[in-house]
C-alpha positions in Angstrom: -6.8 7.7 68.3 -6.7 11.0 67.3 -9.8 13.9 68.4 -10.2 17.1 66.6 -11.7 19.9 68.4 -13.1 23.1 65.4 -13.8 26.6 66.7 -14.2 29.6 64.4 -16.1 29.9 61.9 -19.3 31.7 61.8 -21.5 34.6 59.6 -19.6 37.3 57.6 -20.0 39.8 55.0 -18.7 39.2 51.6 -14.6 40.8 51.3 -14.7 39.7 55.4 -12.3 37.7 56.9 -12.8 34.9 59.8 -10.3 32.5 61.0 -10.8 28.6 62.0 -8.7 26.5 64.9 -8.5 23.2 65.1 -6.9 21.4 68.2 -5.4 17.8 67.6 -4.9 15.7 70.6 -4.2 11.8 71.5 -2.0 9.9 69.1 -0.3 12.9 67.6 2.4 11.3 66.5 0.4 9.3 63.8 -0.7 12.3 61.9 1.6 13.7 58.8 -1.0 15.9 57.2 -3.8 17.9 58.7 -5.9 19.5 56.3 -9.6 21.3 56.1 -12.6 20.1 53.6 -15.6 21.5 52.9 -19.1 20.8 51.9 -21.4 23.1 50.7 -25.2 22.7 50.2 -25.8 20.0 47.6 -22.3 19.8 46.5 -19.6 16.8 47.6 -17.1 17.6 49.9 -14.0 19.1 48.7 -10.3 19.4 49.7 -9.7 23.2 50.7 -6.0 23.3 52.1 -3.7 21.0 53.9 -0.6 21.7 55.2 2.2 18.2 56.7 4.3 17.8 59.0 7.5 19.4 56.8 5.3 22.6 56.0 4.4 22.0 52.6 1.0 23.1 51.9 -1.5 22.3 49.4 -4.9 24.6 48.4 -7.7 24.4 46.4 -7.3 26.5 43.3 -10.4 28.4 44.2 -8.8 29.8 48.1 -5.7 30.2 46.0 -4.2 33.8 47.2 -7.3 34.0 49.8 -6.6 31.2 52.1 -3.8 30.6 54.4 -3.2 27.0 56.2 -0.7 27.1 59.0 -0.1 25.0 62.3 1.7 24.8 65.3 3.4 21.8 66.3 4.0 23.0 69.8 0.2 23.4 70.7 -1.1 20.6 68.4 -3.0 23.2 66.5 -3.7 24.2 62.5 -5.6 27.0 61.4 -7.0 28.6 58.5 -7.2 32.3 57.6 -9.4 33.0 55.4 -9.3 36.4 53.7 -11.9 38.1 51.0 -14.4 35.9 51.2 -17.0 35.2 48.9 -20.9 33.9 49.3 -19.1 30.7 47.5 -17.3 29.8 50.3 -20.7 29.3 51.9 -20.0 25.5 53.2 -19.8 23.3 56.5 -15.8 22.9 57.2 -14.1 20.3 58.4 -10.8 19.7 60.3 -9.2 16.4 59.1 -6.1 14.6 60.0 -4.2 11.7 58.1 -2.1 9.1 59.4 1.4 8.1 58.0 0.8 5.4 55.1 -2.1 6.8 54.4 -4.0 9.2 51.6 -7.7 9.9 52.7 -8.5 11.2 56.2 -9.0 9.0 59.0 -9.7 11.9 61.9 -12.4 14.6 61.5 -13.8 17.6 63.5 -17.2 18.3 64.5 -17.6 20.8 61.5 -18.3 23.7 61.8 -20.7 26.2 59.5 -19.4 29.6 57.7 -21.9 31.2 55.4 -20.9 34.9 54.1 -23.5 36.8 52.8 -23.3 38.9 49.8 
């Protein structure tokens, strides 16, 4: 088993920045790429960035340019920097990991909610 712990996130002005952190622990080892969804009100969840265990990463076209994935194997963590926001980005995220063999998520965060306000 795999547990994903969020923290970030939060209220800010449109242009603003905020960054997320998510802490992976347990059965490490099964992950190959950790990633972040969203959902925002009314709308399905969506694939923002993801980022595996070689460093290739992966964004939505709409972060494009505003959104940085990273990670750090040595603490287990990935984070997201998120840059010149916009009242679009509005949404619940969500830390996911996937095991090797596998394409969808098996391993989630708590989510966590980010609303920036025009």
């Amino acid at each position: 088993q795999v547990q994903l712990v969020e923290s970030g996130g939060g209220l800010v002005q449109a242009g603003g920045s905020l960054r997320r952190s998510c802490a992976a622990s347990g059965s490490i080892f099964m992950i190959i790429v950790m990633g972040w969804f969203r959902r925002a009100p009314g709308e399905q969840r969506e694939l923002v960035a993801a980022i595996s265990t070689d460093g290739s990463t992966n964004y939505a076209d709409s972060v494009k340019g505003r959104f940085t994935i990273s990670r750090d194997g040595a603490k287990n963590m990935v984070y997201l920097q998120m840059n010149s926001l916009k009242p679009e980005d509005t949404a619940v995220y969500y830390c996911a990991a996937v095991k090797y063999g596998r394409q969808v998520p098996d391993y989630w965060g708590q989510g966590t909610q980010v609303t920036v306000s025009s």
